[in-house]
C-alpha positions in Angstrom: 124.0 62.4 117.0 124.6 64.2 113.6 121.8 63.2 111.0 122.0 63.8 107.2 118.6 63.6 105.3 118.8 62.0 101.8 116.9 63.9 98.7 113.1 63.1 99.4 113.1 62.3 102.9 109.9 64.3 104.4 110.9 67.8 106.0 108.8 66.2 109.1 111.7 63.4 110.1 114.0 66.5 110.5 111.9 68.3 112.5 111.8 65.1 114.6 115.0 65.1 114.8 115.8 68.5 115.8 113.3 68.4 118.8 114.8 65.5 120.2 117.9 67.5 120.4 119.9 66.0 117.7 122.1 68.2 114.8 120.7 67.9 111.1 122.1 68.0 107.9 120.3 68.7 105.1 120.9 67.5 101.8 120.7 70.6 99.9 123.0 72.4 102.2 125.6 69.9 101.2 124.6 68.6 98.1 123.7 69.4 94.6 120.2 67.8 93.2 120.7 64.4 91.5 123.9 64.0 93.3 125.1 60.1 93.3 124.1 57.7 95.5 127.5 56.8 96.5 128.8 60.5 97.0 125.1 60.9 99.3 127.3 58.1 101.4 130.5 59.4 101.4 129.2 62.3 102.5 127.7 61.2 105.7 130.4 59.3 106.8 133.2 62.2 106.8 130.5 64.1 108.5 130.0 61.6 110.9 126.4 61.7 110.0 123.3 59.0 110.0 122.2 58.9 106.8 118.4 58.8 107.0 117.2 57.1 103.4 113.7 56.5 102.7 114.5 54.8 99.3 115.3 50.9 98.7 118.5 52.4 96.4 120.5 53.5 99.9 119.3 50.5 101.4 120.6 48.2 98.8 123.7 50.5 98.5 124.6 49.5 102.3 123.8 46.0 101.8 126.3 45.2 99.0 128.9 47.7 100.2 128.2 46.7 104.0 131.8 44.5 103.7 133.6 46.9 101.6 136.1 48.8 103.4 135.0 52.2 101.5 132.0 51.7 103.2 131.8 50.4 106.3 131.4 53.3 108.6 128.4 54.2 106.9 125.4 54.1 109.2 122.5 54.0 108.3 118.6 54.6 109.3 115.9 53.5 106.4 112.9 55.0 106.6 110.7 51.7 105.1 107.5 52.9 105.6 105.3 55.7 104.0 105.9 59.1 103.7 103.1 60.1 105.8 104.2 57.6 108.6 107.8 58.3 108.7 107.8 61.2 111.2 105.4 59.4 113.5 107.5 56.0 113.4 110.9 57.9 113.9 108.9 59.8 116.9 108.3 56.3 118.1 111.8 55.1 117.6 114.2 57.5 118.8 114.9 56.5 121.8 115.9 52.7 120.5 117.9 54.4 117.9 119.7 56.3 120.6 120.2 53.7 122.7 121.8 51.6 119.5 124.0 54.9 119.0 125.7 54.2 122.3 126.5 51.0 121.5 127.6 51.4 118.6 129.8 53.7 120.0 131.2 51.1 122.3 133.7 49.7 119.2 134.8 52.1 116.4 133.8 48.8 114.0 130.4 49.0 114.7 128.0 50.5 112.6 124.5 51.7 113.4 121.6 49.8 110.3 118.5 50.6 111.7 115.1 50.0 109.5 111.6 51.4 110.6 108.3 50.6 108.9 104.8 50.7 109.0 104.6 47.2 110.8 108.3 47.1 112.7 111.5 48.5 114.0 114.5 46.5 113.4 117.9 47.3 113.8 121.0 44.7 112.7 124.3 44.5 114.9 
């Protein structure tokens, strides 16, 4: 799995990341600061990337362009919990995400939404 960390996700998550064995994309390696939102997006999906968001703006971004066709390959993993907690709950996590990777992978419509906070992991089909 290829995972591209949004502007203010904690350093930690990609460490987390890498030592599961997964690829990681930086956003400053592929992105100017303040970049849009919706170009943050685009460029996950042509890298056939996660996008890893700990803010509600990527969150609601997917939500209202979830049916758009522009959109729809976007997955997404949101980090709902505190910064302090994220690399812990992804820690906890990964091997759900994984497991909803390979499903996902089972129909080229699919898309992986999976949310982790403080109190739950969720992940919506």
């Amino acid at each position: 799995m290829i995972f591209l960390l949004d502007a203010g996700v904690p350093v930690s998550v990609g460490k987390v990341i890498q030592t599961h064995g997964h690829d990681l994309i930086a956003y400053h390696d592929v992105l100017e600061d303040g970049a849009p939102d919706l170009l943050v997006c685009e460029t996950a999906m042509k890298n056939n990337a996660i996008l890893v968001a700990i803010d509600l703006d990527m969150r609601r971004i997917a939500n209202r362009y979830g049916n758009n066709p522009r959109f729809s390959g976007l997955n997404i993993l949101h980090l709902g919990c505190k910064e302090v907690l994220a690399a812990k709950r992804l820690d906890q996590a990964m091997s759900l995400i994984e497991n909803e990777w390979l499903f996902k992978l089972q129909k080229p419509s699919r898309r992986l939404w999976f949310e982790i906070t403080g109190q739950y992991l969720k992940t919506l089909r």
